[in-house]
KEMAR-479838 format. One record per residue: residue in one letter; chain; x, y, z of N, C-alpha, C in turn. Coordinates in steps of 0.05 Angstrom, whole numbers, plus 5000, padded with zeros to 4 digits. Each point is the difference from the previous one (the first is absolute). Layout:
<recs>
(rec 'A','A',(X,Y,Z),(X,Y,Z),(X,Y,Z));
...
</recs>
This chain:
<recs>
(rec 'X','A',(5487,4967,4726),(4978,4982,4991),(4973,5010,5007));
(rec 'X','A',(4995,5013,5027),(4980,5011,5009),(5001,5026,4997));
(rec 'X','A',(4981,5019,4983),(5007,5022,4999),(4975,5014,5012));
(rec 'X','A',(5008,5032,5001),(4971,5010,5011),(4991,5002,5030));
(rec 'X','A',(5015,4987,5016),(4991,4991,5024),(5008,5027,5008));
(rec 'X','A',(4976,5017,5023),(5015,5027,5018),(4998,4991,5028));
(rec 'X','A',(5038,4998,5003),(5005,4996,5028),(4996,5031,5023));
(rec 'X','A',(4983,4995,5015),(4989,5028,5017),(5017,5000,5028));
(rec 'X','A',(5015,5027,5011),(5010,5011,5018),(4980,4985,5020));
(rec 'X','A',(5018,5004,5024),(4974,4997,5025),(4985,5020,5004));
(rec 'X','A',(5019,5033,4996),(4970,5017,4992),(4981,5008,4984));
(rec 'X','A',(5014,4983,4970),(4970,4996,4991),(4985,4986,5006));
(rec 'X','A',(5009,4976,5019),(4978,4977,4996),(4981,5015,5033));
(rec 'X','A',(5010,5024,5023),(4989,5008,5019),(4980,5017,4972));
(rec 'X','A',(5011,5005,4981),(4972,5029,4988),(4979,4972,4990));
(rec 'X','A',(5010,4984,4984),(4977,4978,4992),(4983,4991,5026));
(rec 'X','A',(5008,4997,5020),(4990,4992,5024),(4976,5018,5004));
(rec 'X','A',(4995,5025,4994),(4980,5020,5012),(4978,4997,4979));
(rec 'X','A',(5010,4995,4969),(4982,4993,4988),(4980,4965,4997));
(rec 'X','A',(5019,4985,5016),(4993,4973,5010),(4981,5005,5017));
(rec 'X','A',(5002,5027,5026),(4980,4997,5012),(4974,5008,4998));
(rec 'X','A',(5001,5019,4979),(4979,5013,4987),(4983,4970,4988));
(rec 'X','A',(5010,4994,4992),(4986,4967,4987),(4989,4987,5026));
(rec 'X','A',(5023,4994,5023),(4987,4988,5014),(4968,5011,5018));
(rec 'X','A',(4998,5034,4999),(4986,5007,5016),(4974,5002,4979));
(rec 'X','A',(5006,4993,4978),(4973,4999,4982),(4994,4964,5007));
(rec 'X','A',(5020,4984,5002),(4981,4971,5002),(4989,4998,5033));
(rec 'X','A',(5002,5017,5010),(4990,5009,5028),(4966,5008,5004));
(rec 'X','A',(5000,5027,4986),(4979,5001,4987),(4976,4992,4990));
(rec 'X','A',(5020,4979,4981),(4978,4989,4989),(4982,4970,5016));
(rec 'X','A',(5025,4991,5013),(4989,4981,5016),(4977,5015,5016));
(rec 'X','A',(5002,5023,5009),(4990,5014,5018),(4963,5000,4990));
(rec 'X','A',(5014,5013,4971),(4981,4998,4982),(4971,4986,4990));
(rec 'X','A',(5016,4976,4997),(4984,4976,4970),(4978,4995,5022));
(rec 'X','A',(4974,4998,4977),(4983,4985,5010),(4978,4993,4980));
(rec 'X','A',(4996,4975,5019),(4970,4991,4969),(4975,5027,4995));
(rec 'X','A',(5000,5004,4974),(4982,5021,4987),(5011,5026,4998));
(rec 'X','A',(5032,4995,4999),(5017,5030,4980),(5012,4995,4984));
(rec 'X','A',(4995,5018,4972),(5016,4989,4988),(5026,5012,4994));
(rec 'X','A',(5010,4984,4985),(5036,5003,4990),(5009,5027,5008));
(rec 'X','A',(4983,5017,4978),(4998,5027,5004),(5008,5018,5019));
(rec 'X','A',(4982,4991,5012),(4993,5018,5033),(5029,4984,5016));
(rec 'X','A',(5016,4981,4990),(5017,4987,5016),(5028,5019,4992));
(rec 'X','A',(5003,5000,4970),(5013,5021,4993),(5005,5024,5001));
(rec 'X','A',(4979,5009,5011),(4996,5031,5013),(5016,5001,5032));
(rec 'X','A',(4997,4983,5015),(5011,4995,5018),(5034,5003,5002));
(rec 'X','A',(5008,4973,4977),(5025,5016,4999),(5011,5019,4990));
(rec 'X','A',(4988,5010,4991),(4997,5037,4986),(5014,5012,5015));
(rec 'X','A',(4982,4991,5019),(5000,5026,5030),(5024,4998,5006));
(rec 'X','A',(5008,4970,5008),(5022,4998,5018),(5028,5011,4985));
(rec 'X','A',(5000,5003,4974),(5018,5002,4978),(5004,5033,5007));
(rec 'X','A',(4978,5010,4993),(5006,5038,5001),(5001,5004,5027));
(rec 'X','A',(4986,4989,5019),(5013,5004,5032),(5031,5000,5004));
(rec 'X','A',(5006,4989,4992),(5031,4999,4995),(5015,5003,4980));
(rec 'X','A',(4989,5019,4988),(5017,5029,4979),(5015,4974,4973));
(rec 'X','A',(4981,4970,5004),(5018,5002,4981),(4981,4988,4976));
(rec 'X','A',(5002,4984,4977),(4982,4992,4977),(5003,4961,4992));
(rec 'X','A',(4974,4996,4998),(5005,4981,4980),(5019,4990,4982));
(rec 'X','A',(5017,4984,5001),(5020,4990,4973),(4976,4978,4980));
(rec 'X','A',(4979,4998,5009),(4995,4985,4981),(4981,5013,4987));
(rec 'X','A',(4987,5021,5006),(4980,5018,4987),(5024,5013,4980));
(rec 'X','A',(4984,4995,4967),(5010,5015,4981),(5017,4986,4988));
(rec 'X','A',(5018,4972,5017),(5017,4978,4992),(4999,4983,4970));
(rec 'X','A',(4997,5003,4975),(4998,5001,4979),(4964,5010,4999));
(rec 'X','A',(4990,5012,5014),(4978,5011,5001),(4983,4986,5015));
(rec 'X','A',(5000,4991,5024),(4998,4989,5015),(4973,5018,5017));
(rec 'X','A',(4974,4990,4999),(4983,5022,5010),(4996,4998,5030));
(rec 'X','A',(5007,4989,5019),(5002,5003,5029),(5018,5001,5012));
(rec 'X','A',(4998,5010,5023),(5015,5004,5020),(5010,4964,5012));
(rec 'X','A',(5001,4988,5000),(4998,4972,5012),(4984,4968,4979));
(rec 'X','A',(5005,4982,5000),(4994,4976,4987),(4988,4978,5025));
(rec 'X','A',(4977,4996,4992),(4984,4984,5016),(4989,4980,4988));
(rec 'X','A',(5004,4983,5005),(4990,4968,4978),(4983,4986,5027));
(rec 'X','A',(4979,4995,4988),(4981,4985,5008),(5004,4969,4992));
(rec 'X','A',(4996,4976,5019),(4989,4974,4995),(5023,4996,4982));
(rec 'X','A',(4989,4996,4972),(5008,4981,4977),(5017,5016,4986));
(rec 'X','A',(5007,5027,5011),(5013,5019,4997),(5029,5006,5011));
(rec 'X','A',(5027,4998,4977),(5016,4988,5015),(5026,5026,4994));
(rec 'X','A',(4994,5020,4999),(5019,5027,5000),(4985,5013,4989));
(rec 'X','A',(5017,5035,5002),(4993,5010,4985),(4965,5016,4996));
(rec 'X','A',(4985,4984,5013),(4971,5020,4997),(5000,5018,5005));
(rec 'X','A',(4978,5019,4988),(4996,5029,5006),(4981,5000,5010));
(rec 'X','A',(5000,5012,5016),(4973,5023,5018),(4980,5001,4983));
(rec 'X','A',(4977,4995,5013),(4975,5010,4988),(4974,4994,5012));
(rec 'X','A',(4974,4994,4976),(4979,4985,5021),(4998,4981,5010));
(rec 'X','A',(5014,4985,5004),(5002,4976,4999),(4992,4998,5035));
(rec 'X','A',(4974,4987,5010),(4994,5002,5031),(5016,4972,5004));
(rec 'X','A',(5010,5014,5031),(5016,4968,5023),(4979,4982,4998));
(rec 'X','A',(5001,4971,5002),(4965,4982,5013),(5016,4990,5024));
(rec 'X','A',(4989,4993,5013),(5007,4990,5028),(5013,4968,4991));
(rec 'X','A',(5023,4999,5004),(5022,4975,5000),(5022,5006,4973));
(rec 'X','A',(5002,5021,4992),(5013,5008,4981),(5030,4996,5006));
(rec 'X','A',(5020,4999,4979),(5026,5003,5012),(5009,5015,4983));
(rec 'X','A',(5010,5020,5012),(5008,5030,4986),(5024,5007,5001));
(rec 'X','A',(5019,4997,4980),(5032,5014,4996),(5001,5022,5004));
(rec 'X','A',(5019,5023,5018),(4999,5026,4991),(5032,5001,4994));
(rec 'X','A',(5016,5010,4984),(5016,5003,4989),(5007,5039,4997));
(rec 'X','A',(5024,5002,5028),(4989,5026,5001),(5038,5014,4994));
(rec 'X','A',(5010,5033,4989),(5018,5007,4990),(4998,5027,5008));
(rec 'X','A',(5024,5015,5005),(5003,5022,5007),(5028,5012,5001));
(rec 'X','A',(5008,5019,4981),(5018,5018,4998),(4997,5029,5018));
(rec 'X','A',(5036,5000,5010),(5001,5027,5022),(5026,5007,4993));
(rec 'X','A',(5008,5027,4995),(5020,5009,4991),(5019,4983,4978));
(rec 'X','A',(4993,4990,4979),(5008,4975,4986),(5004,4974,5009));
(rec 'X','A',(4985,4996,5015),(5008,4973,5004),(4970,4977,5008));
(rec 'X','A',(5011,4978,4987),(4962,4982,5004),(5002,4978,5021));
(rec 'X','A',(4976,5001,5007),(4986,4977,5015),(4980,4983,4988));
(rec 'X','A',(5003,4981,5006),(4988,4983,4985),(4993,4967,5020));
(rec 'X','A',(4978,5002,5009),(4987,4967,5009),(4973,4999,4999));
(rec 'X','A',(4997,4968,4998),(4966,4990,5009),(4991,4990,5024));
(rec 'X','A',(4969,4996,4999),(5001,4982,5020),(4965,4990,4988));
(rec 'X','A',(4992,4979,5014),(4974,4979,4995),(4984,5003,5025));
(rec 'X','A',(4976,4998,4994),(4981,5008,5028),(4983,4974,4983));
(rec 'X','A',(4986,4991,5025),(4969,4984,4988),(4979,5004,5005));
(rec 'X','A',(4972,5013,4999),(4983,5019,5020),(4987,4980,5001));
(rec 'X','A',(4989,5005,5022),(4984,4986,5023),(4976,4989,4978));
(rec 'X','A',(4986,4979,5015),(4975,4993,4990),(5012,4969,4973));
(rec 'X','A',(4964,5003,4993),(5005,4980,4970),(4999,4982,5013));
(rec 'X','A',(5006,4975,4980),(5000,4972,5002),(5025,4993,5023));
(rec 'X','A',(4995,4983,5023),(5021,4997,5010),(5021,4984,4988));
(rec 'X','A',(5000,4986,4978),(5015,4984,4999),(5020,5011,4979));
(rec 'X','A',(4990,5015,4979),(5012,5019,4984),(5017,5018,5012));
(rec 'X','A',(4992,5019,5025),(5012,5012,5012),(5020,4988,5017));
(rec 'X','A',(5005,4973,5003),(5026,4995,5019),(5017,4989,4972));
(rec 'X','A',(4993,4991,4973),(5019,4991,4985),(5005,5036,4996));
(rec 'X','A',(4991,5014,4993),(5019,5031,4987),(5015,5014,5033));
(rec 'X','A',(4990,4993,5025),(5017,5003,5019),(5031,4990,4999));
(rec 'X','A',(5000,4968,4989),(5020,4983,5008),(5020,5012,4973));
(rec 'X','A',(4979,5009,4978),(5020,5003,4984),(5013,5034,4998));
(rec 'X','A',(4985,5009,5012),(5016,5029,5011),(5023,4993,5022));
(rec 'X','A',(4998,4981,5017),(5026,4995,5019),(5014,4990,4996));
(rec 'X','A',(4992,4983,4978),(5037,4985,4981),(5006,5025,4990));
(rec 'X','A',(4990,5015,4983),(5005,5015,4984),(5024,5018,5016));
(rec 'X','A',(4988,5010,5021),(5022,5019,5021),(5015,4982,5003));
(rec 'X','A',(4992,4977,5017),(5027,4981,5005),(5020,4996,4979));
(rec 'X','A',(4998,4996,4978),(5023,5001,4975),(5006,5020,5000));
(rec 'X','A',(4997,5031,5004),(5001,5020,4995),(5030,4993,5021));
(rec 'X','A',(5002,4999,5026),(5005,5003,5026),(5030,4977,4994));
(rec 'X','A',(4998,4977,4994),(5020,4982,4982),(5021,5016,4980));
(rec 'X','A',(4986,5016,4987),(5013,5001,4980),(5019,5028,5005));
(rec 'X','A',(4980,5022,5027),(5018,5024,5009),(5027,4984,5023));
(rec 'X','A',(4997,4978,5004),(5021,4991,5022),(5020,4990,4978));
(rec 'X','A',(4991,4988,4982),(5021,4996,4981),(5017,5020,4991));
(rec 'X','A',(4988,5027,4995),(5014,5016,4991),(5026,5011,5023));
(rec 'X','A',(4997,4993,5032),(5014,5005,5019),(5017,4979,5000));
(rec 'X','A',(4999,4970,4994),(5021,4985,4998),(5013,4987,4980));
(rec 'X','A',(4990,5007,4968),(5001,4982,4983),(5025,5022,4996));
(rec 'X','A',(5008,4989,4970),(5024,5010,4983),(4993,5012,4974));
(rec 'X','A',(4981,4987,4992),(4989,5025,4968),(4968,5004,5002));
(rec 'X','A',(4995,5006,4983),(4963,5016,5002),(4987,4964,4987));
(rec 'X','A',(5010,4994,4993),(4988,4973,4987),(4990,4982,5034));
(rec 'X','A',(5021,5001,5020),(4991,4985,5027),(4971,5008,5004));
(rec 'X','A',(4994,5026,4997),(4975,5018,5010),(4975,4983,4987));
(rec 'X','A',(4992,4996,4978),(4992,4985,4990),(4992,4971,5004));
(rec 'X','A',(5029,4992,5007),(5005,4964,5005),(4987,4997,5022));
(rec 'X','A',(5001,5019,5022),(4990,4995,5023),(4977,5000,5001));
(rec 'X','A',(4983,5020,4993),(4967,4990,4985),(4995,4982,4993));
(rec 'X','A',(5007,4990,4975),(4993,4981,4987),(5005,4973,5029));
(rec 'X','A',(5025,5002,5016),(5001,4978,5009),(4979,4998,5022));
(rec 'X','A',(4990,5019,5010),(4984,5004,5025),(4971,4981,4992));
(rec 'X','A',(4988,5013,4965),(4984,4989,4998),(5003,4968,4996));
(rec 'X','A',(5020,4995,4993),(4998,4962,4993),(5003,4987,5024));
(rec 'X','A',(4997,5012,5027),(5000,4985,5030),(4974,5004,5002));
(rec 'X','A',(4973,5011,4987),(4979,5002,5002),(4990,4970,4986));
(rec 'X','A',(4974,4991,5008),(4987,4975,4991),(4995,5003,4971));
(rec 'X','A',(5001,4991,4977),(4994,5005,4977),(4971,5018,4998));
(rec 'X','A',(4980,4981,5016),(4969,5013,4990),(4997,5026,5015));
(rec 'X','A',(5021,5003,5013),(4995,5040,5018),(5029,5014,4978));
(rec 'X','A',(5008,4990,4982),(5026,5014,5001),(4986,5024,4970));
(rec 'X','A',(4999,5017,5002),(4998,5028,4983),(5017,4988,4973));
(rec 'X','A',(4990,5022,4981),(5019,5000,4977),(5013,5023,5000));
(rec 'X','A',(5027,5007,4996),(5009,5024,4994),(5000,5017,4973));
(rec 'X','A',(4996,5016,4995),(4995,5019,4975),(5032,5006,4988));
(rec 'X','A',(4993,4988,4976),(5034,5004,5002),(5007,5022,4975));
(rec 'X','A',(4966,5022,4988),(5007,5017,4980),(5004,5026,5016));
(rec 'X','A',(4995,5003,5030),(5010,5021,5011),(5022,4995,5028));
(rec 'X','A',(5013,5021,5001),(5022,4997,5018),(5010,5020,5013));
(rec 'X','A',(5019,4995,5023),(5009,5030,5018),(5019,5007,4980));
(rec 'X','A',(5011,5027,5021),(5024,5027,4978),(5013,5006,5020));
(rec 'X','A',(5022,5005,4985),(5013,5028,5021),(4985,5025,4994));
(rec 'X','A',(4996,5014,5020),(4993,5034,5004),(5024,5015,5012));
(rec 'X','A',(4990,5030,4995),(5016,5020,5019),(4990,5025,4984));
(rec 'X','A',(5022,5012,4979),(4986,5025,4981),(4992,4993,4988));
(rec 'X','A',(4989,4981,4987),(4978,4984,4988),(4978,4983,5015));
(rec 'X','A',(4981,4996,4991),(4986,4980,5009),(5005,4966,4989));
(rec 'X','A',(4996,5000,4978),(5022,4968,4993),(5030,5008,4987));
(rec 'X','A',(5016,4983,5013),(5018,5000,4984),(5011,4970,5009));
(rec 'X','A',(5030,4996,4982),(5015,4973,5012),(5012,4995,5018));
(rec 'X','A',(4998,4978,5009),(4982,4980,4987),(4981,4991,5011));
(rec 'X','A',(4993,4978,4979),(4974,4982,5009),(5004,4986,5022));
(rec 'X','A',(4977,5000,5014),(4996,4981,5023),(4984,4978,4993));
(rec 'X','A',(5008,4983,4993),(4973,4978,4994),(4999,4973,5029));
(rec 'X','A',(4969,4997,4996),(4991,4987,5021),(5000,4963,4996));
(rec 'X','A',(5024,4995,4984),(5002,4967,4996),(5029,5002,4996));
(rec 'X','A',(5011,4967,5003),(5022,4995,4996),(5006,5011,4966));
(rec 'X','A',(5026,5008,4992),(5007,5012,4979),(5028,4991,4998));
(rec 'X','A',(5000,4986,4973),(5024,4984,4995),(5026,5026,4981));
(rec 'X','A',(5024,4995,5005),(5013,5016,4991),(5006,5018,5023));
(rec 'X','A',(5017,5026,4997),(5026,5008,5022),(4980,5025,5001));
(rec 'X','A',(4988,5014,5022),(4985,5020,5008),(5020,5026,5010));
(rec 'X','A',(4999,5025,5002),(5013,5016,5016),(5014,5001,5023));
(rec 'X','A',(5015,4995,5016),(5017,5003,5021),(4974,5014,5024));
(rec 'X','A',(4993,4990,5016),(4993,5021,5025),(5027,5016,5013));
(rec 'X','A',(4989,5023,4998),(5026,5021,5009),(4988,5027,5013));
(rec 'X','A',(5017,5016,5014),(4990,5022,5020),(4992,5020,4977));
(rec 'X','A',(4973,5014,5006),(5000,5014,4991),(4973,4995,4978));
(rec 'X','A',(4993,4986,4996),(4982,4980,4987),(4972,5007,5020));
(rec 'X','A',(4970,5005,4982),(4975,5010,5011),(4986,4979,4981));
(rec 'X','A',(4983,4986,5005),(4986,4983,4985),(4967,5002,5015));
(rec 'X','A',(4994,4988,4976),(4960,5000,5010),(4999,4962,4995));
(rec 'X','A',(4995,4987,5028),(4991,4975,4993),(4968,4990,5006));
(rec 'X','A',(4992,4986,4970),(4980,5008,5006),(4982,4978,4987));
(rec 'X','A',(4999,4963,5012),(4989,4990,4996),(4964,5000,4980));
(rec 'X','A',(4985,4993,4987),(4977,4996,4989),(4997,4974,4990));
(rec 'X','A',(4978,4992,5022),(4990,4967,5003),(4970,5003,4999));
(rec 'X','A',(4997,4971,4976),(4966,5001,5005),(4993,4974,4998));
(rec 'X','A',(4977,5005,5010),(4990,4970,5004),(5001,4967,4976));
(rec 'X','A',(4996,5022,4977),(4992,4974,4979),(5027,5001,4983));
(rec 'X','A',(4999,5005,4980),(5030,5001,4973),(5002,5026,5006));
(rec 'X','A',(5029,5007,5001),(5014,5025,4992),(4983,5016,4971));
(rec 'X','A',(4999,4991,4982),(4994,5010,4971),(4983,5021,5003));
(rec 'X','A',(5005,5018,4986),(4990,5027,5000),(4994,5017,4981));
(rec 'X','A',(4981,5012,5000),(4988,5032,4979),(5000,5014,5007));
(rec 'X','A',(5007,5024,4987),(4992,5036,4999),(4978,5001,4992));
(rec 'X','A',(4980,5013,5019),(4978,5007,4992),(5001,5030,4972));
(rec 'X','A',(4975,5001,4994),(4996,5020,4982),(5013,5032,5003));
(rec 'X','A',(4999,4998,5028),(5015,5032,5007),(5029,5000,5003));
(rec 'X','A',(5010,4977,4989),(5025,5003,4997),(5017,4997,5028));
(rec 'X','A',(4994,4997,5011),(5012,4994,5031),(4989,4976,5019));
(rec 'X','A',(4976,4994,5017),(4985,4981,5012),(5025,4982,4981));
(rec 'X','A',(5008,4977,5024),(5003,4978,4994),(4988,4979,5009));
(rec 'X','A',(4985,4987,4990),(4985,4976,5013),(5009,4973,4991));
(rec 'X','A',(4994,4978,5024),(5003,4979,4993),(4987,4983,4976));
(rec 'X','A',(5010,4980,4986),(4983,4997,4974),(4965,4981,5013));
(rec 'X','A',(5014,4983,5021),(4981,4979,5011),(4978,5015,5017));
(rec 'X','A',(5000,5023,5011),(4991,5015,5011),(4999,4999,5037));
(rec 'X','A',(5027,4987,5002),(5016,4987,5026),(5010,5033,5019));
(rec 'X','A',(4990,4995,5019),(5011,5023,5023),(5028,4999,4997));
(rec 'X','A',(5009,5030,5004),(5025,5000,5005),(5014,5023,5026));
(rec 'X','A',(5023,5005,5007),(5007,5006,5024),(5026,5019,4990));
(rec 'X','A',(5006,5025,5019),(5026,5012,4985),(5011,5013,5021));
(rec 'X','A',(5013,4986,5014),(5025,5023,5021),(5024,4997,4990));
(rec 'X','A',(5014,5035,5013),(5028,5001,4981),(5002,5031,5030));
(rec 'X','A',(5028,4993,5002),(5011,5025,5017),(5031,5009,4984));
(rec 'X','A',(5004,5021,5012),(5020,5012,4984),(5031,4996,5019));
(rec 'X','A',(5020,4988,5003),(5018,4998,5013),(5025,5015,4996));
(rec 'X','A',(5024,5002,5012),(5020,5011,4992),(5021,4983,5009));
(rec 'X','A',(5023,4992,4989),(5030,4990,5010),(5017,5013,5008));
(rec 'X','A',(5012,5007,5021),(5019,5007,4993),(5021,4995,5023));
(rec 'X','A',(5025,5016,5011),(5021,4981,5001),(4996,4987,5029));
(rec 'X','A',(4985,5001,5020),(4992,4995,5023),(4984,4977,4999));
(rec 'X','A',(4981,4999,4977),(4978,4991,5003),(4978,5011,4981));
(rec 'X','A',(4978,4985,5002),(4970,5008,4986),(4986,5019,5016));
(rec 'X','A',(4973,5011,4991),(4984,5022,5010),(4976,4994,4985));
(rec 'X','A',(4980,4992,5008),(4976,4993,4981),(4985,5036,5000));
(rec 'X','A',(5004,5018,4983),(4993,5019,5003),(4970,5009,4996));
(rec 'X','A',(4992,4989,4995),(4968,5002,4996),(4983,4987,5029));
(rec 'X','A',(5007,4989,5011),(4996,4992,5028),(5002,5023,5023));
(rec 'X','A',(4986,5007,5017),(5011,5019,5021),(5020,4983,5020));
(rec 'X','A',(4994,4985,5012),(5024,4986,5005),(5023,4993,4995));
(rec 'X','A',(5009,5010,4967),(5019,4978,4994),(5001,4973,4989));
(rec 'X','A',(4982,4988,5000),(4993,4973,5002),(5012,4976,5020));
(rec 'X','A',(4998,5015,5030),(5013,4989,5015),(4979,4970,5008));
(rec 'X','A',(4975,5009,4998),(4979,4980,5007),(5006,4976,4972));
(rec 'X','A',(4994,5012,4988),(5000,4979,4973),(5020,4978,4996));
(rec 'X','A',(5027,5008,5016),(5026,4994,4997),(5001,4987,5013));
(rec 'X','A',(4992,5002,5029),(5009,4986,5019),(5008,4974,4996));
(rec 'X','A',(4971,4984,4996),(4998,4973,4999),(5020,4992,4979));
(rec 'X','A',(5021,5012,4997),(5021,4984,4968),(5022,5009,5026));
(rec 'X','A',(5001,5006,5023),(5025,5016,5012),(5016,5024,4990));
(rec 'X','A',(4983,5018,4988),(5016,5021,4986),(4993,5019,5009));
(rec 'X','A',(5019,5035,5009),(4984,5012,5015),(5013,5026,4970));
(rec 'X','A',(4971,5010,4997),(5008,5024,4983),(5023,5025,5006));
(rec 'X','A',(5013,5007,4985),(5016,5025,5010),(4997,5023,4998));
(rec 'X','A',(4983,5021,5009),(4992,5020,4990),(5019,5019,4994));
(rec 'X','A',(5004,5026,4982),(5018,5016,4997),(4996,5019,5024));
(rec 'X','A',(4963,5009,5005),(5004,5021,5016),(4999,5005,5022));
</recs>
């Protein structure tokens, strides 16, 4: 019924691992990085570096023609942006959405920063909504350690957010969604970030998925900007995007985009990651 799915060895999912970390040492970086009055650009150059520092390339540069190295959505900006002039202002909340292939195999996660400054009050609502955002992210990777099909992964999100108060609770985006990776960068299946009616895939060993919540402040509804990529919200509502890359298999999970493991992340659900290496 489910077809397509590539179940990965533990040593492929140790070679995916090296390209996980290449990802992770670019959102390193960049944290290291960001600051009010650089733009996109100059942010993308950064993970350049970290990409050919470590012999390996962009999966998303050239990606149906894809002109950067990395996707950075600003504010009202909710996947998917490209690099460019576009300057940080002080209270911004900035997606970086970062990918990296090493000897065939991809990495793939995000993460949400809010830079300093700006209106305070603006800046603690795109704070709070960058920490649900991870927090569902974090729900939905423990799911994948105790649930039974890829549909739990999902459910668990969605449920996390409805214990939130209505007027703090995010909307979820429900025209984009996680994948399985490995010799591909997407493949099956979908990871979607809401409850999903009907019989989902089996969770099984061997299984690499990208989960990868996108919450914004006002309505989900959404446009492609003119360049064919930028997705923005229609209301012009902040939005938020973490997603890490995990693996199953017969031991246990491995949040591979994490240097840890995702042993921190986990904790608080009682789950302790299993690493391969």
């Amino acid at each position: 019924m489910f077809s397509g799915i590539e179940y990965k060895t533990d040593a492929q999912i140790r070679l995916i691992r090296r390209a996980a970390l290449v990802v992770a040492a670019q959102h390193q970086a960049l944290r290291a990085a960001v600051q009010v009055g650089m733009t996109t650009r100059e942010l993308d150059e950064v993970a350049h570096q970290v990409i050919t520092q470590a012999n390996a390339k962009s999966n998303f540069y050239g990606y149906y023609d894809y002109p950067a190295q990395i996707c950075i959505s600003v504010n009202e900006e909710i996947v998917h942006g490209i690099p460019g002039d576009r300057v940080l202002n002080a209270g911004d909340i900035v997606s970086f959405d970062c990918g990296a292939v090493l000897d065939g195999w991809h990495g793939d996660a995000a993460f949400t920063v809010v830079l300093p400054g700006g209106d305070p009050t603006v800046q603690a609502q795109r704070q709070q909504l960058s920490r649900v955002t991870e927090e569902a992210m974090w729900h939905g990777i423990a799911a994948m350690a105790t649930g039974k099909r890829v549909g739990d992964i999902g459910a668990a999100m969605d449920d996390y957010l409805m214990t939130l108060p209505e007027e703090q609770r995010p909307d979820v985006v429900l025209d984009y969604v996680g994948h399985g990776i490995g010799s591909q960068m997407h493949q099956p299946p979908d990871v979607v970030n809401y409850h999903l009616d009907g019989r989902t895939p089996k969770l099984k060993p061997g299984m690499v998925l990208c989960i990868e919540p996108m919450l914004v402040m006002g309505n989900q509804e959404n446009r492609v900007l003119a360049d064919d990529w930028t997705v923005v919200t229609r209301d012009g509502s902040d939005a938020a995007h973490w997603e890490h890359e995990v693996a199953l298999h017969k031991n246990g999970i491995w949040v591979l985009t994490a240097p840890d493991g995702g042993k921190a992340g986990l904790a608080p659900f009682g789950i302790t990651p299993v690493p391969l290496d």
